[in-house]
C-alpha positions as CSV (number, residue, x, y, z in Angstrom):
1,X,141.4,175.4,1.0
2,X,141.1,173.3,-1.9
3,X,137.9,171.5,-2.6
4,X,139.7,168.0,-1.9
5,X,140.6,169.2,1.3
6,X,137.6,170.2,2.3
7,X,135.8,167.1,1.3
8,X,138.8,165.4,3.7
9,X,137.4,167.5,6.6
10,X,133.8,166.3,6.0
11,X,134.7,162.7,5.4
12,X,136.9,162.5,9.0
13,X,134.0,164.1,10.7
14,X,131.7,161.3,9.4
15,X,134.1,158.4,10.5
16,X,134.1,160.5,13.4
17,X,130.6,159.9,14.2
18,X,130.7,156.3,13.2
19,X,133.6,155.5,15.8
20,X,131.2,157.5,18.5
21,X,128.1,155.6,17.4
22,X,129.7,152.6,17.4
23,X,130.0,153.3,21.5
24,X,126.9,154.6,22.0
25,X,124.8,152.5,20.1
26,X,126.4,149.4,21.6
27,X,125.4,150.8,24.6
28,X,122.1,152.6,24.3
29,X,120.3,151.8,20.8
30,X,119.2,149.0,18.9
31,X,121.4,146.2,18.0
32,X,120.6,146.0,14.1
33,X,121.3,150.2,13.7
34,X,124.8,149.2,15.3
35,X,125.5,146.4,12.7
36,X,123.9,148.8,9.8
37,X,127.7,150.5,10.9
38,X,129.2,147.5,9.5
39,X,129.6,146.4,5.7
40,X,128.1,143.3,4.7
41,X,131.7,142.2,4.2
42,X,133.2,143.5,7.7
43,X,135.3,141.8,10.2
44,X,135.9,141.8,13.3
45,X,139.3,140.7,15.5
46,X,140.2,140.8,18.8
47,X,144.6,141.3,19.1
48,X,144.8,140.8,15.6
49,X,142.6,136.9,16.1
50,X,139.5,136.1,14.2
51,X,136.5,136.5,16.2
52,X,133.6,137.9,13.3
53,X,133.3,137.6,10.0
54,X,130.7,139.8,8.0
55,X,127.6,141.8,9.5
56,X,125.2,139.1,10.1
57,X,128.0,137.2,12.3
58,X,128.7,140.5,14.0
59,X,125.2,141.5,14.8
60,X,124.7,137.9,16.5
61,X,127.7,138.3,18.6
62,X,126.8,141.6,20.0
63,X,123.2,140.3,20.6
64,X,124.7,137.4,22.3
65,X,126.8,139.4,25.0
66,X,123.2,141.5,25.2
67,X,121.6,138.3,25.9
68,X,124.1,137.9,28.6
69,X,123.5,141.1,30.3
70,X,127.5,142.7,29.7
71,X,126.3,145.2,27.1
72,X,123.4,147.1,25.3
73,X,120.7,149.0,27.8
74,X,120.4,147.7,31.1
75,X,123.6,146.8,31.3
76,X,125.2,149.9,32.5
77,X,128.4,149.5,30.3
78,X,129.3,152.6,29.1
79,X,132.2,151.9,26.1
80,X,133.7,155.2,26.0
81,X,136.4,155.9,22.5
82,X,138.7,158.7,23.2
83,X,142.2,160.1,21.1
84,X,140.8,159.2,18.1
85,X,143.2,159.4,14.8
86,X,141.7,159.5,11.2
87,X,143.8,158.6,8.2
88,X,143.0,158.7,4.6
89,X,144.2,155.7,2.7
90,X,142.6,156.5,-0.4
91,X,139.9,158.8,-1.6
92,X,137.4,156.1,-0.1
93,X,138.9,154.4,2.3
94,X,140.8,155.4,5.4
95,X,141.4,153.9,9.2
96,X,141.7,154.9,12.7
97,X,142.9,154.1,16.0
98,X,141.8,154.9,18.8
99,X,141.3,154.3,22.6
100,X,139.2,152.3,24.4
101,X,138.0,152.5,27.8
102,X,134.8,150.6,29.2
103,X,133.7,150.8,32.3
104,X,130.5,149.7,34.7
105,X,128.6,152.4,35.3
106,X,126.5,153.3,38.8
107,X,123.6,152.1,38.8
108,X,120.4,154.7,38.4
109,X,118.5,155.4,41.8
110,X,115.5,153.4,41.8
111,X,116.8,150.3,39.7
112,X,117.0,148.1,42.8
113,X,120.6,147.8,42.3
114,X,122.0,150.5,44.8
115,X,124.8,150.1,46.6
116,X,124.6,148.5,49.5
117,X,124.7,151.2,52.5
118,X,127.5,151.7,54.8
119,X,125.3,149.9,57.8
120,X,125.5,147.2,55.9
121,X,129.0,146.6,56.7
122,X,129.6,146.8,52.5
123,X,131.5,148.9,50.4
124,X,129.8,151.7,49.3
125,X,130.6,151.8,45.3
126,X,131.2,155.8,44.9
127,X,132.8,155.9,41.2
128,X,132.0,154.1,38.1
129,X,134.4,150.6,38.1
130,X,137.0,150.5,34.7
131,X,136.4,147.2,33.2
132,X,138.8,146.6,29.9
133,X,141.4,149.0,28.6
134,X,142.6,148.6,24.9
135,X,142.9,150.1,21.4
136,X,141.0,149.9,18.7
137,X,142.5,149.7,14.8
138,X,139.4,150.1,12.2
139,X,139.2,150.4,8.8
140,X,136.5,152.5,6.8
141,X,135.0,152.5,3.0
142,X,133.2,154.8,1.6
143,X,129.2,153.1,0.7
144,X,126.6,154.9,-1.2
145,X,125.1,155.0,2.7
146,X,127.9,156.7,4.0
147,X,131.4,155.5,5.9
148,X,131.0,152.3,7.3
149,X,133.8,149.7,9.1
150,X,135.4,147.2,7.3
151,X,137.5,145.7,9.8
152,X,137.3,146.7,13.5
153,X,140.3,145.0,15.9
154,X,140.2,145.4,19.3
155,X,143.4,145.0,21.2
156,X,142.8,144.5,25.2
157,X,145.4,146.0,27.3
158,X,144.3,145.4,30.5
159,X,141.4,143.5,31.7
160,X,140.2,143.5,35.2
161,X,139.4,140.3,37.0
162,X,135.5,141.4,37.0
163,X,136.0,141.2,33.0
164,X,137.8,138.2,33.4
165,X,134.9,136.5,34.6
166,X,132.3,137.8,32.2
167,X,134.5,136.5,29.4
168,X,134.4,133.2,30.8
169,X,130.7,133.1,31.0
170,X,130.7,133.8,27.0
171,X,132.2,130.3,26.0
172,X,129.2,128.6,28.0
């Protein structure tokens, strides 16, 4: 292998990790170590429309829909990226696309949100309940702290009438 290609490997597995942490921080970790994943400059749309510009405005959304309860811990939203494609567009840049799927996860035993038993005339919830389907298109550089995303779009594909509702409770 040539050294180039080698350093192509290394660099995909990094962007890797940032589209995974991107998941898992939003959903576990601390809201400022997910925005630290952005550049000062990023942006962020939503089917191609304007919905954050740069880190500071990006951090403030995501600790908005926190505030809200509809992600980060507690929330038991569990954004989940899968067939993930890396391309290099340049020796420091490159983008990706991949899928996204989010869904509500069950609730841990013991948080006094268990569903409701069967002798309860209620549903009993067995599986975890998909909430948004879509694709996300993201763009990386190359920082002197690593790969970060430049521009992150999220295009929904199919939103359930639960998410429906949550979206409407953001423009309140």
């Amino acid at each position: 292998m040539k050294e180039h290609e080698i350093q192509w490997a290394v660099d995909e597995l990094e962007i890797r990790n940032v589209i995974a942490s991107l998941a898992l921080v939003s959903d576990m970790g601390d809201i400022e170590e997910w925005g630290m994943l952005f550049t000062e400059d990023a942006d962020y749309t939503i089917g191609g429309r304007p919905f954050e510009k740069g880190r500071a405005a990006i951090v403030e959304s995501g600790r908005q829909r926190r505030s809200r309860g509809t992600h980060g811990p507690g929330s038991n939203n569990r954004h989940l990226s899968a067939s993930v494609l890396v391309r290099s567009t340049g020796p420091d840049t490159a983008e990706a696309v991949s899928y996204l799927a989010m869904y509500k996860d069950l609730p841990l035993e013991g948080d006094g949100h268990e569903p409701e038993s069967p002798g309860n005339n209620a549903e009993m919830v067995k599986s975890p309940e998909l909430l948004v389907l879509g694709t996300y298109r993201d763009r990386f550089r190359r920082t002197s702290d690593g790969w970060k995303v430049t521009h992150r779009d999220l295009a929904e594909s199919s939103l359930t009438p639960r998410w429906r509702s949550i979206m409407k409770t953001w423009s309140t």
